[in-house]
N, C-alpha and C positions, 0 to 999 in steps of 0.2 A: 742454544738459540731458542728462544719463547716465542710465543708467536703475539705479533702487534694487534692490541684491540680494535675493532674497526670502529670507523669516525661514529656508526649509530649507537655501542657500547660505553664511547665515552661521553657524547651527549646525554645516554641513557644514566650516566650516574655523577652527571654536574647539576647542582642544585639551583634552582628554580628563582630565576629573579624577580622577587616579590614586587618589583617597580613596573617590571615590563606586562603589561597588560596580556592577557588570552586574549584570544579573537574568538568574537561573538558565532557559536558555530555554520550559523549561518552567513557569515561572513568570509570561511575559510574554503578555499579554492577544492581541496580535498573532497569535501562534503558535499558541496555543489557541483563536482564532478560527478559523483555518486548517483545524486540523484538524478541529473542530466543524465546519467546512460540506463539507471531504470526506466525513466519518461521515453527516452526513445524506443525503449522497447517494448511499452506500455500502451505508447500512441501508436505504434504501429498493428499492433496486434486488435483495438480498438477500430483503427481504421479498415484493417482487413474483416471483421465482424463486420462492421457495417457495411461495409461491400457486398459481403455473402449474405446478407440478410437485410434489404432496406426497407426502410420505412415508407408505405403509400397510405394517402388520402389517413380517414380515421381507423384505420389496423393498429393496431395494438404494435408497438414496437417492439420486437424481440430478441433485437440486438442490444440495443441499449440497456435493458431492462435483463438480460440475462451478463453484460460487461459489468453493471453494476452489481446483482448479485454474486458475480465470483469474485468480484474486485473486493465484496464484503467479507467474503468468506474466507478468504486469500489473506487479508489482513490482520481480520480477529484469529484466525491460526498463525500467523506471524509475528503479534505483539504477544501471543500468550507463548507462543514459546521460548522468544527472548525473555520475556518479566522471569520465567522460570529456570530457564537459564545464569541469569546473573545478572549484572549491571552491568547500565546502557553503556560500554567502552568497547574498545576493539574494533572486532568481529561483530559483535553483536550489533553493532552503534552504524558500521557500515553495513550489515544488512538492513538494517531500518530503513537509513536512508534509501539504499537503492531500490531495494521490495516495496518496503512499504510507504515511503515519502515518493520517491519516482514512476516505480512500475505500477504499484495499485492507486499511487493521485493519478496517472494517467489515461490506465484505463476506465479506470471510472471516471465520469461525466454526470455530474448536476447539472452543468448549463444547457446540456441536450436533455434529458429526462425532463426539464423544465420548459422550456421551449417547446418538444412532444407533446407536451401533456397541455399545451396553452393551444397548439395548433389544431390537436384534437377536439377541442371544446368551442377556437375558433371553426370551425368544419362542421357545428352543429351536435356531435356527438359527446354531448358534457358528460353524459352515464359513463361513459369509457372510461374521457378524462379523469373523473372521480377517481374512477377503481383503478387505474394505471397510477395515479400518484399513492393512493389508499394501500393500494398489493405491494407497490415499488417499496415504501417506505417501509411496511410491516416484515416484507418478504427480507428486506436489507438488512434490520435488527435480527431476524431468526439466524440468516447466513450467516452473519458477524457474530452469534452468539454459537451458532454450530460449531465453525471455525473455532474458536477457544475451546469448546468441551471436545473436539476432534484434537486441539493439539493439546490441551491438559490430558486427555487419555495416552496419545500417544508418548508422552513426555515420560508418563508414568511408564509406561513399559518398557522404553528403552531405560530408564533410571532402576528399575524393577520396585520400586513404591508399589506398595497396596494401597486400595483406599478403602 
């Protein structure tokens, strides 16, 4: 008595009907589940920051402006350690979407850092506005670029590469 392959074994080795189209990935239920429960967990975590830390008159916002640099930082160490990892399939392909298409598109926010930084400068205080968009943006490349050399070093070390 052998034991019967299960129905995902035998799909796994029936070949591929070159007529029947893929679906465009973002068109596939799977994927957009994905990212649907990173974003929920993205915008909440977003919305409890800015709870605990809100924005008055021309104050420098620091919820916003600290969501967006870890949302920076979060993903340039997310795509560098998938890129080194392997190709974009799997595991890796649903992390993306949920980490990094879901949970860091949600909590980061352009259209409030924008909106901030308009409202700031509507309110008389344009010097701020300046440097709140000037610091936001430079600060958001440095995180995004930390994040890669944070996860390229640690990649290394679990792999045991030298450099």
């Amino acid at each position: 008595m052998g034991t019967d392959p299960s129905p995902n074994e035998i799909g796994a080795s029936l070949p591929i009907d070159p007529d029947t189209p893929v679906r465009p990935l973002h068109l596939q239920f799977s994927a957009i589940s994905l990212v649907f429960a990173g974003g929920i967990v993205g915008t909440g975590l977003r919305y409890l920051v800015e709870e605990l830390f809100p924005a008055h008159g021309v104050a420098w916002p620091w919820a916003t402006f600290g969501v967006n640099l870890a949302g920076a930082f979060v993903l340039g160490a997310l795509l560098e350690i998938l890129v080194l990892s392997g190709d974009d399939a799997g595991r890796r392909r649903r992390l993306r979407l949920c980490i990094g298409t879901g949970f860091c598109g949600s909590l980061t926010t352009y259209s409030t850092f924008a909106l901030e930084t308009a409202q700031i400068g509507h309110h008389g205080a344009t010097g701020t506005a300046v440097a709140y968009a000037v610091v936001s943006v430079v600060a958001g490349l440095v995180c995004a670029w930390a994040g890669i050399v944070a996860a390229g070093q640690a990649h290394r070390r679990w792999t045991g590469e030298v450099s």
